[in-house]
PDB file with SEQRES, HELIX, SHEET and CRYST1 records, atoms N, CA, C and O in Angstrom:
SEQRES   1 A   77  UNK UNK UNK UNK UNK UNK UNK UNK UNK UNK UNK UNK UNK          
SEQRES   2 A   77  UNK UNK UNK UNK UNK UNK UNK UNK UNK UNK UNK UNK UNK          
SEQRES   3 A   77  UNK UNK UNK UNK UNK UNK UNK UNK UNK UNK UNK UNK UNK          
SEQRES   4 A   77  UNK UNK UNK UNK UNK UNK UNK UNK UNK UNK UNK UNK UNK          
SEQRES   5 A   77  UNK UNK UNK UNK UNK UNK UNK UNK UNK UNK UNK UNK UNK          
SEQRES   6 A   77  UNK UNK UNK UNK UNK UNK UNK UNK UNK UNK UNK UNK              
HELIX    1 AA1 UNK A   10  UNK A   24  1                                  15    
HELIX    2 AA2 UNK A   30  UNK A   35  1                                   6    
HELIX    3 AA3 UNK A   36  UNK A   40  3                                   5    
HELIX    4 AA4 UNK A   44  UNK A   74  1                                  31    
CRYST1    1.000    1.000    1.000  90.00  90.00  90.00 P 1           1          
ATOM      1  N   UNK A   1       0.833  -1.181   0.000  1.00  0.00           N  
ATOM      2  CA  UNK A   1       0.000   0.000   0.000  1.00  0.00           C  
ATOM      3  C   UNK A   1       0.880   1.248   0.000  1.00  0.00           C  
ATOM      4  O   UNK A   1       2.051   1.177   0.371  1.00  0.00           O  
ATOM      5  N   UNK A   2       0.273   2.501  -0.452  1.00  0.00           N  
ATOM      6  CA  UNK A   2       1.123   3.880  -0.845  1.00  0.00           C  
ATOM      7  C   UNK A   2       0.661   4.225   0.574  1.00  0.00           C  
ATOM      8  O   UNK A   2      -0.174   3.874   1.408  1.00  0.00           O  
ATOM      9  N   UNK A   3       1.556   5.016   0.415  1.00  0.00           N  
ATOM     10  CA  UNK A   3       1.124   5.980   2.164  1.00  0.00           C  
ATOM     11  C   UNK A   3       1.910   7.486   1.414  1.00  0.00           C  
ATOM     12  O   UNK A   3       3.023   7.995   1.542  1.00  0.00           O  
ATOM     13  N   UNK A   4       0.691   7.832   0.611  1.00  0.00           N  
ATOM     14  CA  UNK A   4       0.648   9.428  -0.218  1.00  0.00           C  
ATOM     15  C   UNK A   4      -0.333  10.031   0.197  1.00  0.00           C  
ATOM     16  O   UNK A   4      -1.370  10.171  -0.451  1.00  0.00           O  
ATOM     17  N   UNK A   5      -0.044  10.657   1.836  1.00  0.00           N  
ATOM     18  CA  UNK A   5      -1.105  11.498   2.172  1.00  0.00           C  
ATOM     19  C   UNK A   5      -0.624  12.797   1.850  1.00  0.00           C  
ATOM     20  O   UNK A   5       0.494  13.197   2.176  1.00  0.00           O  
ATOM     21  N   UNK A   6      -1.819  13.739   0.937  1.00  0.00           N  
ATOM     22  CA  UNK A   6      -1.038  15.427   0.940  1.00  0.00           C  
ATOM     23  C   UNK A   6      -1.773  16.073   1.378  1.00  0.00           C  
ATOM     24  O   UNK A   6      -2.968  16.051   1.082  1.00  0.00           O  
ATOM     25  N   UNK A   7      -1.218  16.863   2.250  1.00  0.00           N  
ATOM     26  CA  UNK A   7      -1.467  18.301   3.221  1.00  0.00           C  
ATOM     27  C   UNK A   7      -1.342  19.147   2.191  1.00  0.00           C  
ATOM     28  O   UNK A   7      -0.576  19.061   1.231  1.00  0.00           O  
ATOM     29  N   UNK A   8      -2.291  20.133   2.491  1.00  0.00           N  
ATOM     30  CA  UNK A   8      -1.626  21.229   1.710  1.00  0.00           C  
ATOM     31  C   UNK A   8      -1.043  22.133   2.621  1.00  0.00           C  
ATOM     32  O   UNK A   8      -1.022  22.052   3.849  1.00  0.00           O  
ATOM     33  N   UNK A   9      -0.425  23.275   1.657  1.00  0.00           N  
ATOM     34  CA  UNK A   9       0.791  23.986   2.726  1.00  0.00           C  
ATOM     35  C   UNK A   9       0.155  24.948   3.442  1.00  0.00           C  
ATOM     36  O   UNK A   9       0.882  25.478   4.283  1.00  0.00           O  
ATOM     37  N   UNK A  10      -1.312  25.477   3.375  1.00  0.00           N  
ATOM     38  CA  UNK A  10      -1.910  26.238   4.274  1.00  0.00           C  
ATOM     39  C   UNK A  10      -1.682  25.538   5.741  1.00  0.00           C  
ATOM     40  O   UNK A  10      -1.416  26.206   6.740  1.00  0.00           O  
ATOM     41  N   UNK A  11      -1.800  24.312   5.746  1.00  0.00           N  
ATOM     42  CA  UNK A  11      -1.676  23.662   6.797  1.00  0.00           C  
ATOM     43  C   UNK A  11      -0.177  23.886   7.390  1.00  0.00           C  
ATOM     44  O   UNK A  11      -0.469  24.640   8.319  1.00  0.00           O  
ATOM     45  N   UNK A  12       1.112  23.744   7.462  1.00  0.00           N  
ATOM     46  CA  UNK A  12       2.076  24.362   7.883  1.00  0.00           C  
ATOM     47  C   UNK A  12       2.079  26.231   8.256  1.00  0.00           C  
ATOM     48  O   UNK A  12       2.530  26.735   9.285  1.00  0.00           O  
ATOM     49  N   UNK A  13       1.481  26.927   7.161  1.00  0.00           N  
ATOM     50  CA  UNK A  13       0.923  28.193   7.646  1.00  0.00           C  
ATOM     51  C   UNK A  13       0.378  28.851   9.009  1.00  0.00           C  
ATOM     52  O   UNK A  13       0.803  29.697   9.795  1.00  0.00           O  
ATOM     53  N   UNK A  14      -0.823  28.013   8.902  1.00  0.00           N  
ATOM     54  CA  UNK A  14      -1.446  27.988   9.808  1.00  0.00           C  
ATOM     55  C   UNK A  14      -0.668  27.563  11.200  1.00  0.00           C  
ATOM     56  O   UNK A  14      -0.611  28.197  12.254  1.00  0.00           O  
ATOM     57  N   UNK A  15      -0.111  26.338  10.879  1.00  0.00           N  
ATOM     58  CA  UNK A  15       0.140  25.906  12.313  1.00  0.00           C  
ATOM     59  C   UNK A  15       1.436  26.823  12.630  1.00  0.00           C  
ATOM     60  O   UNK A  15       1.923  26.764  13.760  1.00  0.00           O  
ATOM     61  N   UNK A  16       1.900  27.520  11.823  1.00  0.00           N  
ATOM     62  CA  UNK A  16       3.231  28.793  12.233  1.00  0.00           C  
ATOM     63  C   UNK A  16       3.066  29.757  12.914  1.00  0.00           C  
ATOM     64  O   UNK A  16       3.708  30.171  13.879  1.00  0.00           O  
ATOM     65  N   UNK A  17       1.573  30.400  12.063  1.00  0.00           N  
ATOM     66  CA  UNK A  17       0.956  31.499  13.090  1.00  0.00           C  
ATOM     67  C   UNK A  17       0.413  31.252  14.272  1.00  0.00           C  
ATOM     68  O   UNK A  17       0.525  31.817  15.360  1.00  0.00           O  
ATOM     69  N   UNK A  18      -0.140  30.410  13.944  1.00  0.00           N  
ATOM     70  CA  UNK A  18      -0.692  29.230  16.011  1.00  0.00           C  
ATOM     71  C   UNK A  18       0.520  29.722  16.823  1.00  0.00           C  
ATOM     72  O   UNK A  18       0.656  30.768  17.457  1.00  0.00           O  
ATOM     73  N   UNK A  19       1.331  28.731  16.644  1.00  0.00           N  
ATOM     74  CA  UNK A  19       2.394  29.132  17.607  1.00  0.00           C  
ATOM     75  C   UNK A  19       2.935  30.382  17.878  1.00  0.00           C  
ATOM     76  O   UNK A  19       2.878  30.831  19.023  1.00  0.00           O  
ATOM     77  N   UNK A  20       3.553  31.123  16.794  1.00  0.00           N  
ATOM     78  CA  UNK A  20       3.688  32.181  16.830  1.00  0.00           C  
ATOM     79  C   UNK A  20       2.879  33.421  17.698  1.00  0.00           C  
ATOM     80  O   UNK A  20       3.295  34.454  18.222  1.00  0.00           O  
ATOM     81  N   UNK A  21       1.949  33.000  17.622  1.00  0.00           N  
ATOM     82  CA  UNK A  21       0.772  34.089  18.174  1.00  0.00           C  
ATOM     83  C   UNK A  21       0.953  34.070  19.775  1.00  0.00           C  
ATOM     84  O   UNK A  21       1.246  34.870  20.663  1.00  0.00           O  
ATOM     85  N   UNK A  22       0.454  32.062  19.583  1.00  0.00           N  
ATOM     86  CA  UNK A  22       0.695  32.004  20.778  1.00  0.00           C  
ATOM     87  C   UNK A  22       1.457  32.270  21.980  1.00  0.00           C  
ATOM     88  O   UNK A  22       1.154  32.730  23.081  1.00  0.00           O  
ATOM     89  N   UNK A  23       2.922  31.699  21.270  1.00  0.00           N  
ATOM     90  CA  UNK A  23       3.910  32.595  21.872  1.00  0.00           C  
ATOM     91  C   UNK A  23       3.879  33.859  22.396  1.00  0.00           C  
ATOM     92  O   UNK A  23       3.685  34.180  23.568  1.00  0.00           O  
ATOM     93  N   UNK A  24       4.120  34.675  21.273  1.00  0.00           N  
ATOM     94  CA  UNK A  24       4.029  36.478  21.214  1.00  0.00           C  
ATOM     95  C   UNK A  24       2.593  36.952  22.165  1.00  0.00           C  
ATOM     96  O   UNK A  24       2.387  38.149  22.363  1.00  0.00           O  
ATOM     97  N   UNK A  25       1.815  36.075  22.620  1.00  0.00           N  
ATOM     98  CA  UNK A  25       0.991  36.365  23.517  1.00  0.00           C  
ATOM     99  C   UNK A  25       1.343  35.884  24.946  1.00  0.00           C  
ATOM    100  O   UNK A  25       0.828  36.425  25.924  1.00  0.00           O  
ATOM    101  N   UNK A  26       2.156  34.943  25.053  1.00  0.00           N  
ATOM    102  CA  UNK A  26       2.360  34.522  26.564  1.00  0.00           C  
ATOM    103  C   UNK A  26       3.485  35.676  26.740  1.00  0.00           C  
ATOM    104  O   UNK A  26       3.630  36.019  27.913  1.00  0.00           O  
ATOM    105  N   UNK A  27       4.342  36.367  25.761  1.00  0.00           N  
ATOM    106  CA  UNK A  27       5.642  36.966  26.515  1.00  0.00           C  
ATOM    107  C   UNK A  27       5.137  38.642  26.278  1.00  0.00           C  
ATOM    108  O   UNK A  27       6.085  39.428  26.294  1.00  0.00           O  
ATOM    109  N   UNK A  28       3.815  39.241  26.070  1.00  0.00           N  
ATOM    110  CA  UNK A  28       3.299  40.161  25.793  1.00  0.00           C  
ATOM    111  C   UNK A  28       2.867  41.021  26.728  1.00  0.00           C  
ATOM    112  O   UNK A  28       2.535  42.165  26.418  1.00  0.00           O  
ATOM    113  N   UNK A  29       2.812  40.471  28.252  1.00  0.00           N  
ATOM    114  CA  UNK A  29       1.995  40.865  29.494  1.00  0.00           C  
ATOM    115  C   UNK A  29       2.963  42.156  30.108  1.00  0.00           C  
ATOM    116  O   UNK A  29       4.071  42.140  29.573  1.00  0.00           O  
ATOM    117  N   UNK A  30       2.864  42.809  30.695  1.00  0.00           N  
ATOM    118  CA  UNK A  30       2.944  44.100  31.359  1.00  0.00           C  
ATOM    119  C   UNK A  30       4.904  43.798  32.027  1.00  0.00           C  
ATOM    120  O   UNK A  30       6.040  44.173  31.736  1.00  0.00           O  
ATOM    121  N   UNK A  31       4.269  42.975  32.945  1.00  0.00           N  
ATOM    122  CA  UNK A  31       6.273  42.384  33.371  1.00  0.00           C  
ATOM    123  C   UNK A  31       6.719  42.392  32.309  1.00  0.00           C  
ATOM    124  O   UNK A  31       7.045  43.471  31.814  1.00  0.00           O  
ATOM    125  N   UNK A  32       6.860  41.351  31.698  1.00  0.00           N  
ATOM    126  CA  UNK A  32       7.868  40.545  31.028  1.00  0.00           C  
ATOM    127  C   UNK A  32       7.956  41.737  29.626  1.00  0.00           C  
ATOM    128  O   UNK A  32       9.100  41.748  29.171  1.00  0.00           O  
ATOM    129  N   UNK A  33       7.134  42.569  28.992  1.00  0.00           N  
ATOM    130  CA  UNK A  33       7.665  43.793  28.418  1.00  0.00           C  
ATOM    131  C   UNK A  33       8.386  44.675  29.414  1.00  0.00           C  
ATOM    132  O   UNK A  33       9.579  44.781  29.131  1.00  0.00           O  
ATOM    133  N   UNK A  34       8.045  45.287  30.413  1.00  0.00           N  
ATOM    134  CA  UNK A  34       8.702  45.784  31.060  1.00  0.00           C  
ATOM    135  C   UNK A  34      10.624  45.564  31.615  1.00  0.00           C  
ATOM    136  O   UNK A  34      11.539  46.377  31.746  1.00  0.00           O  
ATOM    137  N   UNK A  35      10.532  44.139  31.797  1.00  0.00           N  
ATOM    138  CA  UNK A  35      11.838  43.586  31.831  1.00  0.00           C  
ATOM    139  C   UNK A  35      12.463  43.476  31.084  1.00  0.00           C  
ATOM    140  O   UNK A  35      13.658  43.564  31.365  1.00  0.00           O  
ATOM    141  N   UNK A  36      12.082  43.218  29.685  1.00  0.00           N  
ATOM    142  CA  UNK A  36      13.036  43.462  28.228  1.00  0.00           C  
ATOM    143  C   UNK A  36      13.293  44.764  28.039  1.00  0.00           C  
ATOM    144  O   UNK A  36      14.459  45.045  27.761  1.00  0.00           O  
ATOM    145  N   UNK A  37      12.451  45.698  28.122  1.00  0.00           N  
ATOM    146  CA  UNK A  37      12.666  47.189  27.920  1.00  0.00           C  
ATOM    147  C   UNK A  37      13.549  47.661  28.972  1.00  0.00           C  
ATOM    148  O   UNK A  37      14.451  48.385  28.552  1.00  0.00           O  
ATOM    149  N   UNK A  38      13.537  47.392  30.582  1.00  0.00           N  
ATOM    150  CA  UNK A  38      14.665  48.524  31.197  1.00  0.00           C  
ATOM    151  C   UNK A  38      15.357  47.376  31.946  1.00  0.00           C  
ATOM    152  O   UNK A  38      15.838  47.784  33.004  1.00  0.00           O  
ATOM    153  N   UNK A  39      15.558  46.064  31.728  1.00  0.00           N  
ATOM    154  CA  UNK A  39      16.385  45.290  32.537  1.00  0.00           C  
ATOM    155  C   UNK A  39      17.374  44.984  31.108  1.00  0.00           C  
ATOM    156  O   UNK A  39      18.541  45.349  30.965  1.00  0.00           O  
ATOM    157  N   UNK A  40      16.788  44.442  30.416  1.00  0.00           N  
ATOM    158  CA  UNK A  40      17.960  44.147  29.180  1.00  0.00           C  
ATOM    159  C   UNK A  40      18.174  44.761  27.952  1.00  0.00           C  
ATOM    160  O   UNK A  40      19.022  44.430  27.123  1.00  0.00           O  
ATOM    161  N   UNK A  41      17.111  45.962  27.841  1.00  0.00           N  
ATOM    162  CA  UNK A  41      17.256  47.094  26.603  1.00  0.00           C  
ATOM    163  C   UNK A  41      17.065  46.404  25.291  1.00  0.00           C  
ATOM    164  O   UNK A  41      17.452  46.769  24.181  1.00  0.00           O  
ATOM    165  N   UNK A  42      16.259  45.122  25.702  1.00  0.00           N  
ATOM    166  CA  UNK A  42      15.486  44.533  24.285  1.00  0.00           C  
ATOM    167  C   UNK A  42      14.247  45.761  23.717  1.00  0.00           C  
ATOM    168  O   UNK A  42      13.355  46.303  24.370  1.00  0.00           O  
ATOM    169  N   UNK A  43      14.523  45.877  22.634  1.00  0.00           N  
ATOM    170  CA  UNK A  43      13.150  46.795  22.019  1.00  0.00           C  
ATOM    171  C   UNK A  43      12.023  45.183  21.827  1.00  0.00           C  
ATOM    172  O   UNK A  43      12.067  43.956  21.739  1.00  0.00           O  
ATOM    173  N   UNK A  44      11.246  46.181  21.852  1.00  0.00           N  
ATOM    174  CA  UNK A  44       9.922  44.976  21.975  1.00  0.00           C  
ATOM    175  C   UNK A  44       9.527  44.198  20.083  1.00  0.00           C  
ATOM    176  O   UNK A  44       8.980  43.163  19.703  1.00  0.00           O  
ATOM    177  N   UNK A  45      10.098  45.259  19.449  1.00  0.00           N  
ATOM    178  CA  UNK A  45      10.157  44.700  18.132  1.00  0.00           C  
ATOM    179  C   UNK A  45      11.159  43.502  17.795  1.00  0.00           C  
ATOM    180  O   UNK A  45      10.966  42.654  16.923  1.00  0.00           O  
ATOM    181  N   UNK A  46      12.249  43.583  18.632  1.00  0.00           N  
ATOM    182  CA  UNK A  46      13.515  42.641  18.447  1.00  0.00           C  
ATOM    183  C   UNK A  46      12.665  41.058  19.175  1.00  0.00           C  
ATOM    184  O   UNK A  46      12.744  39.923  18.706  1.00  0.00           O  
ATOM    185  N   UNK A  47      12.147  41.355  20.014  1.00  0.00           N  
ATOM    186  CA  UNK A  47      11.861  39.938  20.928  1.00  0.00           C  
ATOM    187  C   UNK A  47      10.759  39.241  19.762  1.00  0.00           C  
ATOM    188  O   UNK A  47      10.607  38.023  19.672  1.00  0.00           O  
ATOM    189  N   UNK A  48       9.949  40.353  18.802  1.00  0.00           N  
ATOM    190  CA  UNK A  48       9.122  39.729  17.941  1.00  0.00           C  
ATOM    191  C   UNK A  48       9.886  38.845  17.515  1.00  0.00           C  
ATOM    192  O   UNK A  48       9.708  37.651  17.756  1.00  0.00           O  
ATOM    193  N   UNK A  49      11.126  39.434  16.618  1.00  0.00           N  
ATOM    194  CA  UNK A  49      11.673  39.194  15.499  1.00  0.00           C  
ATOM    195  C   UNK A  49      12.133  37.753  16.183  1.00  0.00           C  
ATOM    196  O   UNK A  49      12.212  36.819  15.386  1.00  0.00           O  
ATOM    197  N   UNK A  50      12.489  37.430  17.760  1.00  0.00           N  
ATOM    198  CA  UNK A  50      13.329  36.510  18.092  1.00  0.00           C  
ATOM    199  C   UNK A  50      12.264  35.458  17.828  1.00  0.00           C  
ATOM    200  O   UNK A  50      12.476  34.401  17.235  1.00  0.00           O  
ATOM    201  N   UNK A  51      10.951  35.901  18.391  1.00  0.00           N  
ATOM    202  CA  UNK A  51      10.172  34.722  18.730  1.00  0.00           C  
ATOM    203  C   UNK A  51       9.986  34.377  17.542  1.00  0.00           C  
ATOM    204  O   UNK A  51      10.363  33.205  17.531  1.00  0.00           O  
ATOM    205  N   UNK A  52       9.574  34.694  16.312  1.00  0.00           N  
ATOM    206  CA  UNK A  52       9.132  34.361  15.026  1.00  0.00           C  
ATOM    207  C   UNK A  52      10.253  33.655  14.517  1.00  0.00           C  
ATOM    208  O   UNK A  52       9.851  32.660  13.914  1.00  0.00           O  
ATOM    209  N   UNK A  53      11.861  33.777  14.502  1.00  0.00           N  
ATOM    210  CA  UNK A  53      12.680  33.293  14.002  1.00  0.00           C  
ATOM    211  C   UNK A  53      12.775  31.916  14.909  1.00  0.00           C  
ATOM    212  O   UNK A  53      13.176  30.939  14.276  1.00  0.00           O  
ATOM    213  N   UNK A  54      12.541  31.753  15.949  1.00  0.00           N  
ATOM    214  CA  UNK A  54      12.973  30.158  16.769  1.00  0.00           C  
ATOM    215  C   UNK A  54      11.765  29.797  16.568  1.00  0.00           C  
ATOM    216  O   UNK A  54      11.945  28.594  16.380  1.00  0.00           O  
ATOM    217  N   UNK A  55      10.381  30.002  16.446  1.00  0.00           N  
ATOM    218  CA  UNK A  55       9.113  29.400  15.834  1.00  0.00           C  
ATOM    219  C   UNK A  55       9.533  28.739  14.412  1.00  0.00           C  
ATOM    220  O   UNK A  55       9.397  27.552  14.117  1.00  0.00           O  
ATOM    221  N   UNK A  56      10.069  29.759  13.601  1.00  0.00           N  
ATOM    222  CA  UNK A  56      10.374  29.165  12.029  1.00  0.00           C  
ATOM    223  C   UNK A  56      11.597  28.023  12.562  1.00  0.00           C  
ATOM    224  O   UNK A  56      11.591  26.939  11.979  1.00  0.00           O  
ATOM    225  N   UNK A  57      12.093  28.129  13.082  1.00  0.00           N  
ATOM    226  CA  UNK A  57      13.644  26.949  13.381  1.00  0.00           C  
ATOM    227  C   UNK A  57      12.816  26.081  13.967  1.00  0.00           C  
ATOM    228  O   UNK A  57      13.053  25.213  13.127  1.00  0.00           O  
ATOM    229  N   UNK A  58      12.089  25.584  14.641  1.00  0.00           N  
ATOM    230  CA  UNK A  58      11.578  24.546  15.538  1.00  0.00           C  
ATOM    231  C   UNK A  58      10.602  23.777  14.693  1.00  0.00           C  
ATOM    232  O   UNK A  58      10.498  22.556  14.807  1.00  0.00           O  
ATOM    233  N   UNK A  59       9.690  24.674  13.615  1.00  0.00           N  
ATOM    234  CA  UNK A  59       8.847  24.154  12.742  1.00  0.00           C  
ATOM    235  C   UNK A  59       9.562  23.469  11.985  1.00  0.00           C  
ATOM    236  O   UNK A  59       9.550  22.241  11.901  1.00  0.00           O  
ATOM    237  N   UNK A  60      10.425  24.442  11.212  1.00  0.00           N  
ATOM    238  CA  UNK A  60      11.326  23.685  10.257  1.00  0.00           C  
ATOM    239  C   UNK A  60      11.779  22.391  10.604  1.00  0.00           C  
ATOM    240  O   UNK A  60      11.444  21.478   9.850  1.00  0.00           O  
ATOM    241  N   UNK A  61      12.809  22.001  12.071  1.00  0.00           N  
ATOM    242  CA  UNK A  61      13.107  20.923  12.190  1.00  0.00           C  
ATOM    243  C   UNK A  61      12.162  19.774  12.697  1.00  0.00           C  
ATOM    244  O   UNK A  61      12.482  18.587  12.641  1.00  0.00           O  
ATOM    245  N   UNK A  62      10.949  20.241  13.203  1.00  0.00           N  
ATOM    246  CA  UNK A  62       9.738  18.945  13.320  1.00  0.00           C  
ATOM    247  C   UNK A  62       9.215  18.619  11.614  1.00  0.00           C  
ATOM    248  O   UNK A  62       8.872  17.457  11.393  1.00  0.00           O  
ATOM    249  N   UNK A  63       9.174  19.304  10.810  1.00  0.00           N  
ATOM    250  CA  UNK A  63       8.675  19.130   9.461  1.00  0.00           C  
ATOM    251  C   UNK A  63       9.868  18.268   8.938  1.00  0.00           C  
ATOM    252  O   UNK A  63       9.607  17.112   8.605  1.00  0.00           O  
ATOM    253  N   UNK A  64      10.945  18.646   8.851  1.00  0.00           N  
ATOM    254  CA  UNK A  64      12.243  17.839   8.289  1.00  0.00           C  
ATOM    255  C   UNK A  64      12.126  16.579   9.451  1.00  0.00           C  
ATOM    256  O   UNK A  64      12.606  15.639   8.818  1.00  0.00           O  
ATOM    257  N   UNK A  65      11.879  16.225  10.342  1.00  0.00           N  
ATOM    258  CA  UNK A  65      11.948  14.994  11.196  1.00  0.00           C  
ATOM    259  C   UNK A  65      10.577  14.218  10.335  1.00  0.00           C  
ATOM    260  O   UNK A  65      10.630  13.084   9.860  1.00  0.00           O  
ATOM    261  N   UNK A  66       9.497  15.047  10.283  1.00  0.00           N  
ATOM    262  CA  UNK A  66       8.470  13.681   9.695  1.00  0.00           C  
ATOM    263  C   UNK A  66       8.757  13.473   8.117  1.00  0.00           C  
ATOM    264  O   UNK A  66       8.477  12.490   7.432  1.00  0.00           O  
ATOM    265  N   UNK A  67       9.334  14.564   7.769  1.00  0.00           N  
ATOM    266  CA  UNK A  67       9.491  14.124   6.364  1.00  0.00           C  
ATOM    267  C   UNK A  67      10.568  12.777   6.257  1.00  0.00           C  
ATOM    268  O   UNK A  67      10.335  11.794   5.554  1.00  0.00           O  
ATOM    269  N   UNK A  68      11.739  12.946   7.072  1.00  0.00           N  
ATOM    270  CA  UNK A  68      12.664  11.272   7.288  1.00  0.00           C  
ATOM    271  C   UNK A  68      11.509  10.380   8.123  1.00  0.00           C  
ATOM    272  O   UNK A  68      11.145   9.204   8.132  1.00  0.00           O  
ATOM    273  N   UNK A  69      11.389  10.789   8.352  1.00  0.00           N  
ATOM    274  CA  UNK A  69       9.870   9.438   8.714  1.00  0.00           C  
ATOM    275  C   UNK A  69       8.987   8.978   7.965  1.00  0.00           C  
ATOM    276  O   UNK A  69       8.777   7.769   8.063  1.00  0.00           O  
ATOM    277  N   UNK A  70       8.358   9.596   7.193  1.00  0.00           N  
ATOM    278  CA  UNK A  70       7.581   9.698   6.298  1.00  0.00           C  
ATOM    279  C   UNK A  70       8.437   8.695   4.858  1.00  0.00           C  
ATOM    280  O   UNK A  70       7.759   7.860   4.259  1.00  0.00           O  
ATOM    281  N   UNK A  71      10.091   8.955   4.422  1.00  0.00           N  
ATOM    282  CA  UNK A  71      10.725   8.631   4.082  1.00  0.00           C  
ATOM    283  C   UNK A  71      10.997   7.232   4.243  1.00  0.00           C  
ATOM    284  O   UNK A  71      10.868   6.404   3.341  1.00  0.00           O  
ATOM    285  N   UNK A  72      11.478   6.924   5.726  1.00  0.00           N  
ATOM    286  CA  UNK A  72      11.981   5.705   5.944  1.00  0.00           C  
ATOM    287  C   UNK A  72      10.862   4.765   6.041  1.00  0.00           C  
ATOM    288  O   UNK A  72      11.328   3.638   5.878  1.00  0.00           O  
ATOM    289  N   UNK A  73       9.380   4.708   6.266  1.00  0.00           N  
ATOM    290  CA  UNK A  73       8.395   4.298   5.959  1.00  0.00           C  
ATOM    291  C   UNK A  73       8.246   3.644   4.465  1.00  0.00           C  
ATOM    292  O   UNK A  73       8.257   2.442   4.201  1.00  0.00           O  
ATOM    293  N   UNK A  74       8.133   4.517   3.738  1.00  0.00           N  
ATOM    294  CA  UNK A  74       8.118   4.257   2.449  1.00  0.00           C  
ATOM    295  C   UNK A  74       9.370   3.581   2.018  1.00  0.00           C  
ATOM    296  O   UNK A  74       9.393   2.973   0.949  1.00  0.00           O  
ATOM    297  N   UNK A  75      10.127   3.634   2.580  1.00  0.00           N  
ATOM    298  CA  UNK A  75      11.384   2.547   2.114  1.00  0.00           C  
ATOM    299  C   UNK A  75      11.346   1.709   2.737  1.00  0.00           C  
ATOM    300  O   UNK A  75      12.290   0.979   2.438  1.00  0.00           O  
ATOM    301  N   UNK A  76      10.632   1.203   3.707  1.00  0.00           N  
ATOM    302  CA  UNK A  76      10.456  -0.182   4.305  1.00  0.00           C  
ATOM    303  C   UNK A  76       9.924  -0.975   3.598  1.00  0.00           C  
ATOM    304  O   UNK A  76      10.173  -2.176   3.494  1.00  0.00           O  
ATOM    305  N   UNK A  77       8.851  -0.114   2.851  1.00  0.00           N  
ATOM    306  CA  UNK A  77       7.662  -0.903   2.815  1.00  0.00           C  
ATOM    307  C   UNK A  77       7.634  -1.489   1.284  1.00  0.00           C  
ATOM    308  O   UNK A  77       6.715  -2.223   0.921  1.00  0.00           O  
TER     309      UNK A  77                                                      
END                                                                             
C-alpha cells in the first residue's frame, strides 16, 4: 500500500501562526515587556523578530523529522 497522504501547505501556515501568536501572547503581558525594555534594553520589536525566528527553526526541524519518517516508511515498505 502507498502511504501518499497530501497536506496542503496552508496547513504548515497555519500551524506557524498558532504558535507564533501564541507565543508572542504569553511573553506580551505588562512584566515581562517591562523587563526586556529597562532590565535588558530589548526593544519589543527585536523579541518579535526573536520569537518568530525560533518558531520558524523549531517548525522547520519537526517538518524535516516527519518528512525522514515519512521517508523511511516508504522505504520499508
Amino acid at each position: 500500500k502507498s502511504l501518499t497522504i497530501i497536506h496542503p501547505p496552508t496547513e504548515l501556515i497555519s500551524s506557524f501562526c498558532f504558535v507564533s501568536s501564541g507565543i508572542t501572547l504569553m511573553l506580551s503581558n505588562k512584566s515581562l515587556t517591562s523587563l526586556f525594555d529597562e532590565v535588558y534594553n530589548f526593544d519589543v520589536n527585536f523579541v518579535l523578530n526573536l520569537v518568530i525566528s525560533l518558531t520558524f527553526i523549531t517548525l522547520s526541524f519537526v517538518t524535516l523529522l516527519l518528512f525522514i519518517y515519512k521517508y523511511s516508511l516508504k522505504k520499508n515498505m
